[in-house]
MARZA-536105 format. One line per field, with one value per residue (C-alpha): residue number from 1; x, y, z; residue in three letters. Coordinates in pm, 1 decimal, m for minus. Layout:
# residues N
k (NUM;...)
east (X;...)
north (Y;...)
up (Z;...)
r (ALA;...)
# end
This chain:
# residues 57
k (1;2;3;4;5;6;7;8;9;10;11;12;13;14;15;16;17;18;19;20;21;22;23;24;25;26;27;28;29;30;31;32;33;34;35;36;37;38;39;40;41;42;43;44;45;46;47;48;49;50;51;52;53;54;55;56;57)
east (0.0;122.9;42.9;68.9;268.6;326.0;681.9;827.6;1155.5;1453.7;1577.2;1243.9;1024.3;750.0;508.0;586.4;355.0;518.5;371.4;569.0;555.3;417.0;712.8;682.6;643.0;1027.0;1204.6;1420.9;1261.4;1515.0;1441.8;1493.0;1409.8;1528.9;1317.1;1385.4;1198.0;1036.7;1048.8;1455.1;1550.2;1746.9;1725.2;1593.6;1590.3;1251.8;1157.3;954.1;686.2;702.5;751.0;988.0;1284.3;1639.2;1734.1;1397.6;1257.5)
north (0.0;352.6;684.5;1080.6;1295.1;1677.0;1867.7;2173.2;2118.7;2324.6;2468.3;2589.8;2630.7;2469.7;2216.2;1906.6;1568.2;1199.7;881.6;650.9;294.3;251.3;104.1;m277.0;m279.7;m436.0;m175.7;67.4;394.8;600.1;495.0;734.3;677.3;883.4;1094.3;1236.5;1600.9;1669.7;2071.7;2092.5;1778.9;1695.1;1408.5;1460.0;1208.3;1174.0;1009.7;698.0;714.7;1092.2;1220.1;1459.4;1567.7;1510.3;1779.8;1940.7;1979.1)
up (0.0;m61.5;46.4;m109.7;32.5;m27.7;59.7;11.3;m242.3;m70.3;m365.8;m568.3;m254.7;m494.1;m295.8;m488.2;m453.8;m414.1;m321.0;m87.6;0.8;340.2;601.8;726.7;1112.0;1115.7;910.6;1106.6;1234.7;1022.6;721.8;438.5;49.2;m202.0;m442.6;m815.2;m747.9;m1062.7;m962.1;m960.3;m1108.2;m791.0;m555.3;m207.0;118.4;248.8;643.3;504.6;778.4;843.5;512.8;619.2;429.5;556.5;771.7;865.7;1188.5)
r (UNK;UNK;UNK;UNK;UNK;UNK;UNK;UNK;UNK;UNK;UNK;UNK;UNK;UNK;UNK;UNK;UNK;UNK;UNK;UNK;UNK;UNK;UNK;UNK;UNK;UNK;UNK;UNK;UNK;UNK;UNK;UNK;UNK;UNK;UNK;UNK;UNK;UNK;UNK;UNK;UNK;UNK;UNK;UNK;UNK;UNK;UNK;UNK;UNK;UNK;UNK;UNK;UNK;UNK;UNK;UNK;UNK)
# end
C-alpha cells in the first residue's frame, strides 16, 4: 500500500507531490528513500513514515 505525500523542495520552494511505500512494522525507524523532485531535477531524502525531508525539523 502507498500513500501521497506533499513537501516543500529546498531549492524551488515549490510544494511538490510523491507517493511513498508505506514502512513494514520491522524496518528501522530512520528509514529514508530517495526521491527524483520533478520541480529541480534533484534528488531529495525523504523520512519513510514521516515524510519529512532530511534535515527538517
Amino acid at each position: 500500500m502507498s500513500r501521497h505525500i506533499i513537501f516543500k523542495c529546498p531549492r524551488t520552494g515549490m510544494n511538490v507531490q510523491h507517493r511513498l511505500d508505506e514502512v513494514p512494522a520491522d524496518k528501522a525507524e530512520d528509514a529514508y528513500r530517495s526521491v527524483n523532485c520533478p520541480a529541480c531535477t534533484l534528488t531529495h531524502f525523504i523520512h519513510r513514515r514521516t515524510g519529512k525531508l532530511l534535515g527538517e525539523a
